[in-house]
N, C-alpha and C positions, 0 to 999 in steps of 0.2 A: 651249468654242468661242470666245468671246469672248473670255481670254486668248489663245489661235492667234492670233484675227483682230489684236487689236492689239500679239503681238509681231512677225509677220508687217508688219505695219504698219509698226512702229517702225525693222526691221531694212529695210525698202525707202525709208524716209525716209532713214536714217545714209547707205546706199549711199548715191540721190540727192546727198546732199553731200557727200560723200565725192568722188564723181565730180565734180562743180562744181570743190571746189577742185582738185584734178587738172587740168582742164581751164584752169582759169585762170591756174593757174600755170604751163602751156605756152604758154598765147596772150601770158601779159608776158614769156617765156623770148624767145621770136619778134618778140616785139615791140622789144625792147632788142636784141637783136640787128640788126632790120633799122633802127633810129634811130644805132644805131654804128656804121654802113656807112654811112647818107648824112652823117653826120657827117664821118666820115675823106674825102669827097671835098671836102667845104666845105672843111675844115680846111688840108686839103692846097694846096690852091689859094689858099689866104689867103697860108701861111707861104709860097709859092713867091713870090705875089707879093709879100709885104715883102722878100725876098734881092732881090729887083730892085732894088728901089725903094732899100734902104742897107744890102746887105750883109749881112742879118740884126739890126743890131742893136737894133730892137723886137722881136725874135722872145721876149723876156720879156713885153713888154706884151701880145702875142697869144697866147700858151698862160694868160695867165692872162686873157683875155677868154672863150679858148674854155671854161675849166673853170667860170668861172662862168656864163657863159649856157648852161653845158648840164648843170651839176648832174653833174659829172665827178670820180672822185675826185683823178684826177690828172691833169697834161697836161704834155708835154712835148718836146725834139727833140733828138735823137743826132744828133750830129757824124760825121763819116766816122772818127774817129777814136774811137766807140765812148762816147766821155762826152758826158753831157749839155750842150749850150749854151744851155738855158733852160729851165725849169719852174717848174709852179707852187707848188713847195716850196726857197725859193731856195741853202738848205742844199743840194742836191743838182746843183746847178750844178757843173760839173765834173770830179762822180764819175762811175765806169762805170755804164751802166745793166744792171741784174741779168740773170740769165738764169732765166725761168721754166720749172716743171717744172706740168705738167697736160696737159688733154685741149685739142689742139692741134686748129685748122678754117683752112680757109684760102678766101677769095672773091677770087680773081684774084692781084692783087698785094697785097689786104689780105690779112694771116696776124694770125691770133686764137688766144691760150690763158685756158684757164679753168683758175683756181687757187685755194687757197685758201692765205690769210693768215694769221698769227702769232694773229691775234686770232680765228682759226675763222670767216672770211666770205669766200665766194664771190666774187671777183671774177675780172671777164671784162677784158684786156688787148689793144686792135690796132696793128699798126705797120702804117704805108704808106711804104715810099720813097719821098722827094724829090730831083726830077732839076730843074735848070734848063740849057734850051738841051743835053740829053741827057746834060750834067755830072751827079752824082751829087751831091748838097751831106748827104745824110741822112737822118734816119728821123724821122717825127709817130709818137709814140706819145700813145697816151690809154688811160687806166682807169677802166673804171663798172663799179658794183656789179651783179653777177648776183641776178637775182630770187631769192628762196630759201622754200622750200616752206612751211617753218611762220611765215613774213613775211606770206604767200600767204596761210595760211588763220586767221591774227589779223586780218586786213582784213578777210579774208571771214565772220571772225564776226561783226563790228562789223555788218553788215548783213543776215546770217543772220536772225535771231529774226524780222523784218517776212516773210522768205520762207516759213520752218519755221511759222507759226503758220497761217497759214491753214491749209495741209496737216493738221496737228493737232487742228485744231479741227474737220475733216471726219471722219479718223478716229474723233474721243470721237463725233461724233454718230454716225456709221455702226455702231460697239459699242454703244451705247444702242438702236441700234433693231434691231441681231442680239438683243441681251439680251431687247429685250422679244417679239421673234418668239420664240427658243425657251426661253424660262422655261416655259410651261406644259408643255414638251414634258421639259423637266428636272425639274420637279416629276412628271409622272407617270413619270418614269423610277426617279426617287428611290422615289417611291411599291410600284415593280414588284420593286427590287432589295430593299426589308426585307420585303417578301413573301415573298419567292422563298427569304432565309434563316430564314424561320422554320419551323419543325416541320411535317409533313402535317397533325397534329391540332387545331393552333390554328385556328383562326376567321380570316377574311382580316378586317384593320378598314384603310378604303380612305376617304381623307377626300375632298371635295369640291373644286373651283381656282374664285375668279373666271373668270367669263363676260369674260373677255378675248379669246380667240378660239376659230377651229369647233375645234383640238382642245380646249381646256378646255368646251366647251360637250359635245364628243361624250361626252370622260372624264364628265361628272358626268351624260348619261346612261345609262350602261354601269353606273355607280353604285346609279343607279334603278331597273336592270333586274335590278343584282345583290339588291337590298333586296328587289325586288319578287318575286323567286325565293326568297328564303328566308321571306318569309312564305308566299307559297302550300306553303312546303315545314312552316311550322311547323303549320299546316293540316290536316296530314294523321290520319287516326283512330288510337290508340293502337296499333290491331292491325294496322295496312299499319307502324307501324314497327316493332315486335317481331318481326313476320313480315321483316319487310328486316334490323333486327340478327340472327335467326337464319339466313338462308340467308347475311348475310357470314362470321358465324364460321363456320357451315359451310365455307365457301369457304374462308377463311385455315387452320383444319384442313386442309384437303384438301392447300393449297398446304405447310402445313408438314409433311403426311406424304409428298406427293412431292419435297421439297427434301431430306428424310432416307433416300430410295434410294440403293442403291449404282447404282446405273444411272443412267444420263445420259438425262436428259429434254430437251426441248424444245418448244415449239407455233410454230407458223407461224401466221399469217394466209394468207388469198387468192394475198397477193403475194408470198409466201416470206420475209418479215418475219418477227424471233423476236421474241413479245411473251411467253415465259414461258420459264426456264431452269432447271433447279432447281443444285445445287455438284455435283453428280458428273460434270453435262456438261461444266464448268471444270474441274474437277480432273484427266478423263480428259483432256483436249485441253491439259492443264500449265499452266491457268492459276490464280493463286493467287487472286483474288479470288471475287465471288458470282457464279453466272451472268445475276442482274439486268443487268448491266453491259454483256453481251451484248445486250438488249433493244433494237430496231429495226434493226439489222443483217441485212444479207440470209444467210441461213444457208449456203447456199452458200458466198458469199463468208467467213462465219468459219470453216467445215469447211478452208477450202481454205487458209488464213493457219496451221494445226496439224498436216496429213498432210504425206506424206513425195510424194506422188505425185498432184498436184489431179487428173490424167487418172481416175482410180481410181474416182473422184466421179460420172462422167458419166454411169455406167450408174442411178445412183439419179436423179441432177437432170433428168434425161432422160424418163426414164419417164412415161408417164399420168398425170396429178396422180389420177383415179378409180379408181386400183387399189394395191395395196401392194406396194411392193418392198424390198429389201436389198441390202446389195454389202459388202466391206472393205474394207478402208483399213491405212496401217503408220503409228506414228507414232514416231519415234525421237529421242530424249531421251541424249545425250551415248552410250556403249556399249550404253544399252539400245534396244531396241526392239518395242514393241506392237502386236498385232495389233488391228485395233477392227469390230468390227459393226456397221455402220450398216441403222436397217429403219426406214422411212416408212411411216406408217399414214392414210390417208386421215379426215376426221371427215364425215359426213354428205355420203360420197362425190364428196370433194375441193371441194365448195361452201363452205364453213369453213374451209377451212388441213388442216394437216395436223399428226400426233404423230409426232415422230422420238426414235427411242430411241436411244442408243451403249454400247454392251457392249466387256467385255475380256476375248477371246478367247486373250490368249497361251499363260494353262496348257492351255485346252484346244487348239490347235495343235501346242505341244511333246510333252503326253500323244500326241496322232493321231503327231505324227510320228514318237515314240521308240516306239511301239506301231508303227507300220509295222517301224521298224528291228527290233526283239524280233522280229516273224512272219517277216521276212526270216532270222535268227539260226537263231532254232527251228527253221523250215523245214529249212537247211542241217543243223544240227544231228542232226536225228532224220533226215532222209533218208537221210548219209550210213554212220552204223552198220548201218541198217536195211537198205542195200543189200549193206555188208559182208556183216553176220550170211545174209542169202539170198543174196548169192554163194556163200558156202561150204558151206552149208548143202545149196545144190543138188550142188554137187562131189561131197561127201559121201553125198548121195544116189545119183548117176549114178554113178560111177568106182568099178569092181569092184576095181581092181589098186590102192587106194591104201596105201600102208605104212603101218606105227605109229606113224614120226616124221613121216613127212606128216599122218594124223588128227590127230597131237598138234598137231603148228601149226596145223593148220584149226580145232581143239575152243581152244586158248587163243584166236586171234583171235576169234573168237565170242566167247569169255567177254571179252573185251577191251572188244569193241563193247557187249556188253551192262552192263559194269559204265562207260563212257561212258554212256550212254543214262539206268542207271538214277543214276549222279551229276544228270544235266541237270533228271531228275525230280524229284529231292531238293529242286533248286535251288530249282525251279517251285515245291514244296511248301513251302519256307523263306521264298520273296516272298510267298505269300497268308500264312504264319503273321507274317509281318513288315508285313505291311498290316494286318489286322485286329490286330494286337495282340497275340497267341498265343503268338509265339517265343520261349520260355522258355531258359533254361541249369540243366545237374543238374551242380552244383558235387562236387568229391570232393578226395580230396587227393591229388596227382599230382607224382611223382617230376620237374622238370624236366630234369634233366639224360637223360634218358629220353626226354620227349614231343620235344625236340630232334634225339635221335639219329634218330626214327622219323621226322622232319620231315624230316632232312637225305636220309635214304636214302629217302625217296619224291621228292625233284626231284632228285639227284643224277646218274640215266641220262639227266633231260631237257638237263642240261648238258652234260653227255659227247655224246650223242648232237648236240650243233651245237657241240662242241668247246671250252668256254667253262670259264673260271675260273672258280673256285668255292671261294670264300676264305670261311671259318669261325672265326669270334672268339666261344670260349664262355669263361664261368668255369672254374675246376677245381670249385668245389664254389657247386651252385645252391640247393641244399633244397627243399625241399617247397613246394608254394602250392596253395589249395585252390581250383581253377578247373574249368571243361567243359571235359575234354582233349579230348574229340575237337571240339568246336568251335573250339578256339581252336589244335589241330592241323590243321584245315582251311583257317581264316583264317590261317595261316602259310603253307599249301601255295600258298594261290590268291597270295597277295602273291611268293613265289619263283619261280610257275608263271610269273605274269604278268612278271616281269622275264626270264626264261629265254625267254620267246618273243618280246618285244620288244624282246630287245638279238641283234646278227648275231652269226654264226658266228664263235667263238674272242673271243667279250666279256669283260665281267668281271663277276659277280653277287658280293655278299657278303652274308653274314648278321652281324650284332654284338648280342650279348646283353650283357645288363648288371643287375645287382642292387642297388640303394643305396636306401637309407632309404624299404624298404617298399616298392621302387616297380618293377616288373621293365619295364625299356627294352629293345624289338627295334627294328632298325632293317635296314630291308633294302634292299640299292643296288646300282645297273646302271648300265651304260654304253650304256646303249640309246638309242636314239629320243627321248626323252623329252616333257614330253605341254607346249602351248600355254598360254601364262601367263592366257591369256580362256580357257582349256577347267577350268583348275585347281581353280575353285570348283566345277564339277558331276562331277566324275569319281566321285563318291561317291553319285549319282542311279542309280535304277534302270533299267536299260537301255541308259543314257547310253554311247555309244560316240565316241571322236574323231574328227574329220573327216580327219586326216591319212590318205593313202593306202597306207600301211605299216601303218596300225594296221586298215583296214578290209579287209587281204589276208590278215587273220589270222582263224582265227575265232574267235566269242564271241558272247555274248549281254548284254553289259553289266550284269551281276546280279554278279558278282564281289566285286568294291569295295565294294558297297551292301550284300552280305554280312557282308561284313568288319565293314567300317563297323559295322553294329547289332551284332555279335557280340562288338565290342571295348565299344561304349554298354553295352550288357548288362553286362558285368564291372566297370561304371565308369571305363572308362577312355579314352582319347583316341586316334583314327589322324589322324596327319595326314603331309602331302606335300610334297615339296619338289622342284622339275625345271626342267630348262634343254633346251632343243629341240637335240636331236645331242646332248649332255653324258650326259644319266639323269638317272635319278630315285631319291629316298631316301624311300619308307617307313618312315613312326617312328612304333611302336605302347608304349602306355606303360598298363600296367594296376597300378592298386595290390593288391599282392599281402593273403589273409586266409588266415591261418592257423590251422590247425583239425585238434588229434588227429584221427591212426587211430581210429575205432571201433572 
């Protein structure tokens, strides 16, 4: 503060004179100015009357009176003919008198320019015409030097230091006596700041200030008060402080088993203040630090700085502080987004604050929602065979007159619907064996070039039937691999099925097999619809169906792919996908083949 006060000081002293010589240097600017102006009217009226009196010729003796009584650089009188007839440099008698370039002023008939000389100074230049009896006889010129700035303020130093020192000397005393006001107040600051950086567990040691004023008087008893505090504190019986270190590290356990939930904790006080946060209520709200950090902030207000929709909030912040409630919240973090739990627990019936907890509901939201879709699926699924099969069924029963090519179509579609039905079952049976863990493979050794042909003639009417190409790249000779044909005949049917249904009428479906080092590559590709580059990573989820409205005109039950998917894990091998929306898609299934005699 005291350097402030006295550069603050210093810098409105400089201005101060700063401004002086400024000022002074305009009042001698004006002032030479207007002593050049009564001058040229003396002058003029001298030299008119010498042309009376003889013609001019004292007019040398008179410009060299005028330049020395008046401290001129030069003085002198143009003839009508442009050269001088007398001055007071008598070398210039005769010659032309110059023509000056500068800043030109003119007062009546006196005309003035200001120029600058050979030698770099300022001189100021007037002429007045001289007329006698309204004859024209010539021109009084005179030169005096123009005041010049730093002229100006070399004078005005020379008497500066008698002006500057008083001001000065008010100053140092005025800093002397801020110094001595707030030292004691910079001493306990000093004292507050190596406090404040040292450790929780160190000891505060807090020195005493001379009794110079009421704060150094107050600090050293606040001093007394603190001494006086920890003796009554050392005081105390052996067993009040065993009994106090046990219920803290109880506490600090406590605090460190709720800082190591997955659940996000919080406590409020009264006033909706967080004075306790443990890392999972930062971590779920995407902050990277401790939830300590959090601490005194109104919770509200930090919920609402991390959800996606503060509106969301209002049914909890709202509510009764004496009863408990919950609501959700979204919290979204670049593509992702979380759904979160919020439930406020009253403590000694909202008199205390309250416990808020934050939960992450996403899987179980996606589980509800893809388990709605499945019962929606199913539903369709088993309704609509089941309506067939007792369609016909009834027909069959009532119609005396039906032929034996009509039974026969009525007995196959039944068997039709019922071999639908009991597939769907399978299915069902294959995601509980594939949840728990169950879903085994009975490997054999199986002719490929075989389980191929039986692949290709079980979707080969589905293509024909919506008119679509159906391009076939096998080897000539595949040999043997010792795999579950009928699973991995399955998981080829659902991968052909599924491009056959989701590419239009007269598309193009292919199959490409491939054999090389040990490794049997299928790759299966359509010109379908193809699936959403954000849908790509879960299409291999159970249930999982696409949002696109082409793909949910279709039916299914999104168990398919997730099929697949474990059926190819099982063999050790890899499905993966590859699609452009409107182009298709290419399934590339790659199992390493083991080979294993006949028995």
């Amino acid at each position: 503060m005291v350097s402030c006060y006295l550069l603050v000081s210093l810098v409105a002293i400089t201005w101060l004179s700063v401004g002086v010589v400024f000022a002074v240097h305009a009042v001698l600017s004006s002032r030479s100015e207007s002593q050049c102006l009564t001058l040229m009217g003396k002058a003029a009226a001298q030299a008119q009357m010498a042309y009376l009196r003889d013609q001019g010729a004292s007019f040398e003796a008179l410009v060299k009176r005028i330049g020395d009584d008046n401290h001129l650089s030069y003085c002198g009188i143009v003839g009508t003919d442009g050269a001088f007839v007398a001055h007071t440099d008598p070398h210039k008698v005769g010659t032309k008198a110059p023509e000056r370039t500068g800043d030109q002023m003119s007062w009546g008939q006196v005309e003035a320019i200001r120029y600058t000389t050979d030698d770099d100074h300022q001189m100021l230049e007037l002429r007045t015409p001289l007329s006698v009896q309204a004859k024209p006889i010539g021109q009084l010129l005179v030169g005096s030097p123009a005041p010049e700035f730093w002229t100006t303020a070399l004078a005005a130093a020379e008497v500066a230091p008698p002006a500057i020192l008083i001001p000065l000397i008010l100053v140092c005393a005025g800093a002397l006596l801020l110094r001595r006001l707030i030292l004691p107040i910079a001493q306990v600051q000093q004292q507050l700041r190596h406090m404040g950086s040292l450790p929780a567990s160190m000891p505060l040691q807090l020195e005493k200030l001379p009794a110079t004023s009421v704060v150094s008087i107050g600090w050293n008893r606040l001093i007394d008060q603190l001494k006086q505090t920890r003796q009554d504190a050392t005081q105390q019986s052996l067993t009040e402080r065993v009994a106090a270190a046990i219920e803290g590290r109880k506490q600090q356990e406590s605090l460190h088993v709720l800082d190591h939930l997955s659940e996000g904790l919080a406590v409020t006080d009264t006033e909706g203040r967080i004075t306790f946060a443990n890392r999972a209520l930062a971590a779920l709200l995407g902050e990277s630090g401790h939830g300590d950090e959090a601490s005194g902030c109104p919770i509200s207000d930090y919920l609402r700085e991390h959800v996606d929709d503060p509106g969301s909030l209002e049914a909890v912040s709202s509510a009764s502080p004496a009863r408990a409630t919950r609501g959700e919240v979204t919290r979204s973090h670049g593509e992702r987004r979380r759904t979160l739990r919020i439930e406020r627990q009253p403590i000694e019936a909202g008199r205390s604050g309250h416990v808020w907890s934050l939960r992450d509901i996403t899987q179980q939201r996606l589980a509800e929602e893809m388990r709605g879709q499945f019962i929606d699926a199913a539903t369709h699924e088993l309704r609509t065979p089941l309506a067939n099969i007792k369609a016909y069924s009834e027909t069959l029963a009532l119609m005396d007159d039906v032929d034996v090519e009509q039974q026969k179509e009525f007995c196959n579609t039944i068997n039709n619907e019922a071999t639908r039905l009991a597939r769907f079952v399978d299915d069902l049976l294959s995601v509980s064996s594939m949840e728990v863990g169950s879903l085994s493979i009975n490997r054999q050794n199986v002719q490929l070039r075989r389980m191929f042909d039986e692949v290709i003639d079980k979707v080969r009417p589905l293509t024909t039937q919506k008119s679509q190409e159906f391009g076939v790249d096998l080897p000539e000779k595949l040999g043997e691999a010792y795999l579950d044909k009928d699973k991995i005949a399955a998981m080829l049917v659902n991968l052909l099925g599924n491009a056959s249904k989701y590419t239009s009428e007269q598309g193009r479906i292919g199959l490409v097999v491939s054999s090389t080092d040990g490794v049997l590559a299928v790759s299966v590709e359509d010109s379908g619809i193809g699936i959403a580059a954000d849908e790509l990573p879960h299409v291999f989820e159970k249930f999982f169906r696409s949002k696109d409205h082409r793909v949910q005109q279709e039916t299914g039950t999104g168990l398919g792919l997730s099929l697949a998917n474990e059926i190819v894990r099982l063999h050790g091998g890899e499905l993966r996908v590859k699609s452009v929306v409107d182009k298709g898609s290419t399934f590339t299934v790659r199992i390493p083949l083991v080979q294993e005699a006949r028995l």
